[in-house]
C-alpha positions in Angstrom: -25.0 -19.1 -14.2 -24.0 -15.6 -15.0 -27.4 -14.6 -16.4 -29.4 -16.0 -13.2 -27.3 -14.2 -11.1 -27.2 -11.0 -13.0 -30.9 -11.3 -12.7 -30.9 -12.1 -8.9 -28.7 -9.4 -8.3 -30.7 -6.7 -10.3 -33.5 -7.5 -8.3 -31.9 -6.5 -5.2 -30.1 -3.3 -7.1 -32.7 -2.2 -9.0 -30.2 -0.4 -11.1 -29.3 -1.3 -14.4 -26.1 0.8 -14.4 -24.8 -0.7 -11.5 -25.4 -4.2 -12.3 -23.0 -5.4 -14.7 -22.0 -8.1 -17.5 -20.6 -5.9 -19.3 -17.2 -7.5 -21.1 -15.1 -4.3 -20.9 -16.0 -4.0 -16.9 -15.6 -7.5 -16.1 -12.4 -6.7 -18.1 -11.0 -4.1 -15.7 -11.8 -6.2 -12.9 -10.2 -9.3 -13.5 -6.4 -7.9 -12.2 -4.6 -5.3 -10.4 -1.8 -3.7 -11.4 1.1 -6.2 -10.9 1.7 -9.4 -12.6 -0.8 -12.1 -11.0 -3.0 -14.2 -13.6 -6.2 -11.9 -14.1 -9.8 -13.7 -13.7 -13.0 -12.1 -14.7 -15.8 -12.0 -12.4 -19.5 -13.0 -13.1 -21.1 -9.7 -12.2 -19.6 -6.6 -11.0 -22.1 -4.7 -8.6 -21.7 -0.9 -7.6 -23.4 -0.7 -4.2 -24.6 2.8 -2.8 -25.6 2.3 0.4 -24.4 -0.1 3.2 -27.9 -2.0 3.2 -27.3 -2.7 -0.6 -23.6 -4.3 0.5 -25.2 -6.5 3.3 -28.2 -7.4 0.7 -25.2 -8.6 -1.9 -23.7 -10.5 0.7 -26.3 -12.2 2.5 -27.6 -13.8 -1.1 -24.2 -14.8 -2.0 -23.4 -16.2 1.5 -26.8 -18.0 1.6 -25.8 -19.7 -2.1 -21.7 -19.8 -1.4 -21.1 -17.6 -4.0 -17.7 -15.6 -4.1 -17.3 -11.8 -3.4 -14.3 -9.8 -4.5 -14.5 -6.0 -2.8 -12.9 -3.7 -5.5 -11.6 -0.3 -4.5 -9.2 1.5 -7.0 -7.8 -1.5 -8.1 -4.1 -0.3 -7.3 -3.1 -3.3 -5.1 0.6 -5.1 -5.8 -0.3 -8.6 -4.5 -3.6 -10.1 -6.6 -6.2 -9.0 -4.0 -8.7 -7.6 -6.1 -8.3 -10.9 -8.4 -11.8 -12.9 -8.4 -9.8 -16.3 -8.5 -13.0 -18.3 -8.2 -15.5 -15.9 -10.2 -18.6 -14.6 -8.5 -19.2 -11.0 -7.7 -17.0 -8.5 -7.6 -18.2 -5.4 -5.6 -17.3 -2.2 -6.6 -17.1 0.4 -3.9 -16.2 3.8 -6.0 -19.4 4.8 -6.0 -19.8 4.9 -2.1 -17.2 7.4 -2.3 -19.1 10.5 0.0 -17.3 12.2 3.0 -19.7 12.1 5.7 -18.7 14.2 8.0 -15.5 16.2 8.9 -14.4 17.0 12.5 -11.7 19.6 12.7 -11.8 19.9 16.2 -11.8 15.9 16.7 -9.0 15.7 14.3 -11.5 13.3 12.3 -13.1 12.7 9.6 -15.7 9.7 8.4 -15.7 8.8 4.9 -17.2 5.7 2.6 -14.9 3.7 1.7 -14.6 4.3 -1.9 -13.4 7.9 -1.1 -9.7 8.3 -2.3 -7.1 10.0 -0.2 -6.7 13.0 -2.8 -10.6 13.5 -2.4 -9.9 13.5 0.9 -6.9 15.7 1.5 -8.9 17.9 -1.0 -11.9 18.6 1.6 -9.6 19.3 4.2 -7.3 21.5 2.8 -9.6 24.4 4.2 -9.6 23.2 8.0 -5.6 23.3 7.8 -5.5 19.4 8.0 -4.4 16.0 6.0 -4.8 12.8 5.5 -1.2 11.3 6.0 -0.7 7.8 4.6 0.4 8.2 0.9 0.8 4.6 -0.7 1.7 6.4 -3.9 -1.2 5.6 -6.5 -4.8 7.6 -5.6 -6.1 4.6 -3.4 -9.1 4.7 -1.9 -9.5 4.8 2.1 -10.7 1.0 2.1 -8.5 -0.3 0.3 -5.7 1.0 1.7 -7.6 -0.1 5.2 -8.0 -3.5 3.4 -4.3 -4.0 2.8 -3.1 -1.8 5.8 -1.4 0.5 3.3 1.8 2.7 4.3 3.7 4.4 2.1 6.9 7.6 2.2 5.0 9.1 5.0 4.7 6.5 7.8 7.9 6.9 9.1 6.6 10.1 11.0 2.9 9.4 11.2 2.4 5.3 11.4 0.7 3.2 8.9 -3.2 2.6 8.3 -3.7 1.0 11.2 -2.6 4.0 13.3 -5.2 6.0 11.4 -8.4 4.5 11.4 -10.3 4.6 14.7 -13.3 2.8 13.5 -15.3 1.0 10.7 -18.6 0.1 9.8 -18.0 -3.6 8.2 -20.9 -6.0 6.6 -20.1 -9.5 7.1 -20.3 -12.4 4.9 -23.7 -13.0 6.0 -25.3 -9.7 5.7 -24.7 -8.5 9.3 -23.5 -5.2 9.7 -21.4 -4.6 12.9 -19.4 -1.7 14.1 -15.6 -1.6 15.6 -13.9 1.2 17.3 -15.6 4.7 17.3 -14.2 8.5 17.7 -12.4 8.6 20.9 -8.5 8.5 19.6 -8.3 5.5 22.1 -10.0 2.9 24.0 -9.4 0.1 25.9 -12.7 -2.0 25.5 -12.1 -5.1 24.8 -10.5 -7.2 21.7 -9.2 -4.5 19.0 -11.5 -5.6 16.4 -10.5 -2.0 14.3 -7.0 -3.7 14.5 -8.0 -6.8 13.1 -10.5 -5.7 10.2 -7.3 -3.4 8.9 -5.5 -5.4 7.0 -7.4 -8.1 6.4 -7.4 -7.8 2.2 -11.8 -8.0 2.1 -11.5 -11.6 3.5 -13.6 -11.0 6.9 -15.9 -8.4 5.8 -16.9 -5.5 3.4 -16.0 -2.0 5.4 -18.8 0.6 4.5 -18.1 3.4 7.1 -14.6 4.3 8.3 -13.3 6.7 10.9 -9.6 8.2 10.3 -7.9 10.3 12.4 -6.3 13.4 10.7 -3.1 15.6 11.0 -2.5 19.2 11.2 -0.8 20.8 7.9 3.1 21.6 9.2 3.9 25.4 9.2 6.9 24.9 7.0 7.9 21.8 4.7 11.5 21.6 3.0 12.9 18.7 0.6 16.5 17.4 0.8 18.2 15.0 -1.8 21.7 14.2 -1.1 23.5 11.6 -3.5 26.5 9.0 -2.1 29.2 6.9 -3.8 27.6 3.8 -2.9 24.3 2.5 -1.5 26.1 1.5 1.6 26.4 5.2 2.6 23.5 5.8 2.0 21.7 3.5 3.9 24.0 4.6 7.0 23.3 7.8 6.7 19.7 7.3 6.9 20.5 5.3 10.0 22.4 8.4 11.4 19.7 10.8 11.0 16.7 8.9 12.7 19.4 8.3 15.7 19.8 12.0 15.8 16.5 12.8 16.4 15.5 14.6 13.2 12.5 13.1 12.7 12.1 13.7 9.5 8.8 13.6 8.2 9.9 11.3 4.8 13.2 9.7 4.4 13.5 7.6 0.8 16.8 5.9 -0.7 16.5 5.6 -4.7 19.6 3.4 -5.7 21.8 4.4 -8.9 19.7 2.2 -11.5 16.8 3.8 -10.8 18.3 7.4 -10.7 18.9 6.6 -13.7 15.6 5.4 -15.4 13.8 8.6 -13.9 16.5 11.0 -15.7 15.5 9.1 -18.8 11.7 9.0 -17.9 11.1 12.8 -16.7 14.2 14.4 -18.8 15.8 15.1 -15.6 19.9 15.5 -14.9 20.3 14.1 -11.1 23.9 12.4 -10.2 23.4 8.8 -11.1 24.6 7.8 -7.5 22.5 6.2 -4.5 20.8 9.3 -3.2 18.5 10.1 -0.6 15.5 12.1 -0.7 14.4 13.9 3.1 11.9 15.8 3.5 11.6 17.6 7.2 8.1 20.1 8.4 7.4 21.6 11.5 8.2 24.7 12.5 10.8 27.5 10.2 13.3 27.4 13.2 13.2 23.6 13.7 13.2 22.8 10.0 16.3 25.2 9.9 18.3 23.7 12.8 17.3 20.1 11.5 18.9 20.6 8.1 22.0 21.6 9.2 22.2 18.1 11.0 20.9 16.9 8.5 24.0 17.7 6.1 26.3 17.5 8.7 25.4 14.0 9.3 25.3 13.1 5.6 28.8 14.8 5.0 30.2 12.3 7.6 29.0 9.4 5.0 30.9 11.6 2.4 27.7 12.8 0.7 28.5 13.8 -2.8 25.9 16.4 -3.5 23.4 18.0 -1.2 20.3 20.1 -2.2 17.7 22.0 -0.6 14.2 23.0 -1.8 11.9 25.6 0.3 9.7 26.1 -2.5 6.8 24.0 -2.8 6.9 23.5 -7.1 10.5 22.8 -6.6 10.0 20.5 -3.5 7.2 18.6 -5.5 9.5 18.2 -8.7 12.1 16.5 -6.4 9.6 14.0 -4.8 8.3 12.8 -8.2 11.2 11.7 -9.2 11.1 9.4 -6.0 7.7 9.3 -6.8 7.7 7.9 -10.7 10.6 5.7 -9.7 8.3 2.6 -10.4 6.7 4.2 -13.2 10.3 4.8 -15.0 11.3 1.2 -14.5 8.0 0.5 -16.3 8.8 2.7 -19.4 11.9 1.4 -19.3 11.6 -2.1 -20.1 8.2 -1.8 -22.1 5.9 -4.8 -22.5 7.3 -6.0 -19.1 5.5 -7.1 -16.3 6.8 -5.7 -12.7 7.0 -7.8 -9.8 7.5 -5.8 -6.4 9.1 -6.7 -3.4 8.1 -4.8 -0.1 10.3 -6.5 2.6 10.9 -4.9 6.0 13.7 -5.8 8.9 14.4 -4.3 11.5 16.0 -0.8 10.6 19.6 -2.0 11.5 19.3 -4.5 9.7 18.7 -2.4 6.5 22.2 -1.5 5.0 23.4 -4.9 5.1 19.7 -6.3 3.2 20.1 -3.7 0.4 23.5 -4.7 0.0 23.0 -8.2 -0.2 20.3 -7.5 -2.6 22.2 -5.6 -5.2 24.6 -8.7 -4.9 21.7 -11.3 -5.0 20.1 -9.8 -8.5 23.9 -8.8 -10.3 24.5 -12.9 -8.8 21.5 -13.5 -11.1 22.4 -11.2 -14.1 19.2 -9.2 -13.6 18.2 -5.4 -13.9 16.7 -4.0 -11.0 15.5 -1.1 -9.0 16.0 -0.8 -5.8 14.5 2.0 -3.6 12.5 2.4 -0.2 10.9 3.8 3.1 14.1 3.3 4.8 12.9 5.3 8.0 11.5 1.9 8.9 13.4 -0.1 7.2 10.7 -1.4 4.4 12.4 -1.3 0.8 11.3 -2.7 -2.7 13.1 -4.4 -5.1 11.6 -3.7 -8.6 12.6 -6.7 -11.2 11.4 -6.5 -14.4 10.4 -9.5 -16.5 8.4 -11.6 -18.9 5.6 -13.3 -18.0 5.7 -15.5 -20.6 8.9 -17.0 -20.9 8.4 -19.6 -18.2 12.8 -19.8 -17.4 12.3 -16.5 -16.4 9.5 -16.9 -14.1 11.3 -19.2 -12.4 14.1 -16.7 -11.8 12.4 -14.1 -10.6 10.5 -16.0 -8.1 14.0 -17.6 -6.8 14.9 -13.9 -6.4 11.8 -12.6 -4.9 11.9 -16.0 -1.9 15.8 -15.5 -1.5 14.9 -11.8 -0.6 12.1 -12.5 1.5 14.1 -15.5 3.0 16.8 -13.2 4.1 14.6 -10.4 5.4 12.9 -13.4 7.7 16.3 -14.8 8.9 16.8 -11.5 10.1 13.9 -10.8 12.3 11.6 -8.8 9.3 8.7 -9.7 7.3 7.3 -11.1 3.7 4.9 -7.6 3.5 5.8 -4.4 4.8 2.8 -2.6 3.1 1.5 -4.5 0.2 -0.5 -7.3 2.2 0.1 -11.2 1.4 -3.0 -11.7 -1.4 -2.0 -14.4 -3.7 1.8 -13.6 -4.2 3.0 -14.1 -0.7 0.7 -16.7 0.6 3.4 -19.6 1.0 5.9 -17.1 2.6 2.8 -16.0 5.4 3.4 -19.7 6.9 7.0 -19.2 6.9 7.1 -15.7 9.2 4.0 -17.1 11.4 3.7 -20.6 11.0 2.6 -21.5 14.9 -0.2 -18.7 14.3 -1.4 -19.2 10.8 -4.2 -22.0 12.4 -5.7 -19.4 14.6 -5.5 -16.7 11.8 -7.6 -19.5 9.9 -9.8 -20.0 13.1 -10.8 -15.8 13.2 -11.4 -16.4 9.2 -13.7 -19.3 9.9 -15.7 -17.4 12.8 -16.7 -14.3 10.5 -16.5 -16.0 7.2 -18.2 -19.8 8.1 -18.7 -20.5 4.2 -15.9 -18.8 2.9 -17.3 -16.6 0.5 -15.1 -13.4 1.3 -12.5 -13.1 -1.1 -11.6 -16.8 -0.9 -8.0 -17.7 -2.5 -5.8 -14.8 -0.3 -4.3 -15.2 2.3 -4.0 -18.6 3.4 -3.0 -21.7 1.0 
């Protein structure tokens, strides 16, 4: 099967090096980065153009042939998994900025462009890209899985940034949502729709993202408590206060202490908070002082400031390698993480009954988050072989996820449902799930787009 669709494909590619059975790249392609089974696809095709993409798909839709769409391959939750074979399409090399608009506040991009490429190009127009999921996605991807990350708290998530997208259907047809005006009232928000919908309705090829003026000034706060309690509250405090700080972060104990390990650093081993505020000097000036005044009230143990921007960015990677460090760690171990979200009162008391839920279970785990809006994760670390602990883990991750949905939040804050969280989607929405499936049905008739995400 494999060769005759290698062949078919080639035909329509014309392109030897980007038509591929090649074992190493079917290899690469056949996982993420978190600890879902990996499957291999057939072929893996590197489209150029948008009329290659709608040739791909109209010849697999015509012969019901699966297509994976493959950005960095960064996603937590199995979406980039071809669980039935077929094609996997491979969208780095549609990776050109199209055009910039400074004075739109703009910019349109292929999709395979990633965020640093972007943030690179703008640099010079005083402007940024804002969403930050962490690892160097690329813009569809993190459109596919409606990506967030440590700056959303201030600027929204990736739905709030893209305005409008070029996206191929299953059956070849290329249609277009949205467009540059930075709103619109014109009927069904199919932009809204297409975002987050993990490569299961369509294959994006254009996208429109707003952009954000660079901040004057930018400082970085990290202030450590006695407990994680505290912490949380404090975080609470300062978004009441009106801050509006532009990254707020809690990093629990255990993982303070796997990043001294990992990056040789000496940070108190205590439940700290990393804030960063930007704006203007004055108001950065006047919001730090709140800032520590409000943290002292949660009897803060340690408070730093960093103005410089080496300094600032040292900080933040220790917030930023947290994962990383619980990696190194426990080598050999595959990571399994939770992105949760309730309702941002509801925080202190879900990160608290977290810590109690994995020391309940004897387990080692991280525990750190975007706790401006009340998303956290909960890193457990584990072996994927041993089939007792499996079972643990996932006891864990559904208790977790079970609490967060008594409690009015969600299964996904930012990662997306994929495979991992498919059983939990009909938990939080079971009296919509059946229209979800009618929308899938609509643009995807013969199923062909990504098939095994989503829905059971």
């Amino acid at each position: 099967i494999a060769m005759g669709l290698y062949e078919d494909l080639l035909e329509r590619i014309g392109d030897r090096e980007r038509v591929t059975i090649n074992e190493t790249i079917l290899e690469q392609h056949s996982k993420g980065i978190a600890y879902h089974a990996p499957r291999k696809p057939d072929v893996v095709v590197f489209p150029k153009t948008a009329a290659e993409v709608s040739a791909v798909l109209s010849y697999a839709n015509e012969r019901r042939i699966p297509v994976t769409p493959f950005g960095a391959g960064s996603s937590l939750e199995g979406h980039v998994i071809p669980v039935e074979g077929g094609i996997t399409l491979d969208f780095t090399m549609m990776n050109e900025i199209i055009e910039i608009r400074p004075d739109d506040f703009l910019a349109i991009v292929e999709p395979g462009v990633t965020r640093m490429q972007l943030n690179q190009a703008l640099k010079q127009y005083g402007l940024f890209f804002p969403v930050d999921p962490g690892a160097d996605a690329t813009i569809g991807g993190m459109a596919a899985t409606n990506a967030s990350g440590t700056n959303s708290v201030k600027y929204g998530v990736m739905r709030d940034q893209v305005l409008g997208l070029e996206v191929v259907l299953a059956d070849g047809t290329t249609i277009h949502t949205g467009g540059m005006a930075v709103k619109s009232s014109a009927g069904y928000d199919l932009t809204g729709l297409f975002v987050g919908s993990e490569g299961t309705l369509g294959a994006f090829t254009r996208i429109i993202v707003r952009l954000q003026g660079i901040p004057e000034a930018t400082n970085a706060i990290k202030v450590s408590f006695p407990t994680l309690a505290e912490a949380a509250q404090a975080a609470a405090s300062i978004l009441k206060a009106g801050v509006s700080p532009g990254k707020i972060e809690l990093v629990d104990e255990q993982t303070i202490d796997a990043v001294n390990r990992y990056k040789k650093t000496d940070y108190p081993v205590k439940p700290t908070l990393f804030i960063e505020l930007s704006g203007s000097a004055a108001s950065i000036q006047d919001g730090t002082a709140m800032v520590k005044e409000l943290c002292e009230s949660e009897n803060a143990v340690a408070f730093e400031v960093e103005e410089d921007s080496v300094a600032r960015a040292k900080l933040w990677e220790a917030r930023h390698h947290a994962a990383f460090a619980i990696q190194a760690a426990y080598p050999g171990k595959a990571m399994l993480s939770t992105d949760v979200c309730v309702p941002i009162s509801k925080l202190p008391a879900a990160i608290a009954e977290t810590r109690k839920l994995v020391d309940e279970y004897g387990m080692t785990a991280a525990i750190f988050g975007h706790v401006g809006d009340g998303n956290y994760h909960t890193v457990l670390a584990f072996d994927p072989n041993d089939a007792e602990e499996m079972k643990r883990i996932e006891e864990v991750n559904a208790r977790i996820v079970r609490y967060a949905l008594s409690h009015g939040g969600t299964c996904t804050g930012e990662h997306g449902i994929g495979i991992g969280k498919r059983r939990f989607l009909y938990e939080e929405h079971r009296d919509s799930v059946p229209f979800m499936k009618g929308i899938k049905q609509l643009f995807d008739p013969n199923g062909i787009m990504n098939p095994g995400k989503i829905f059971l």
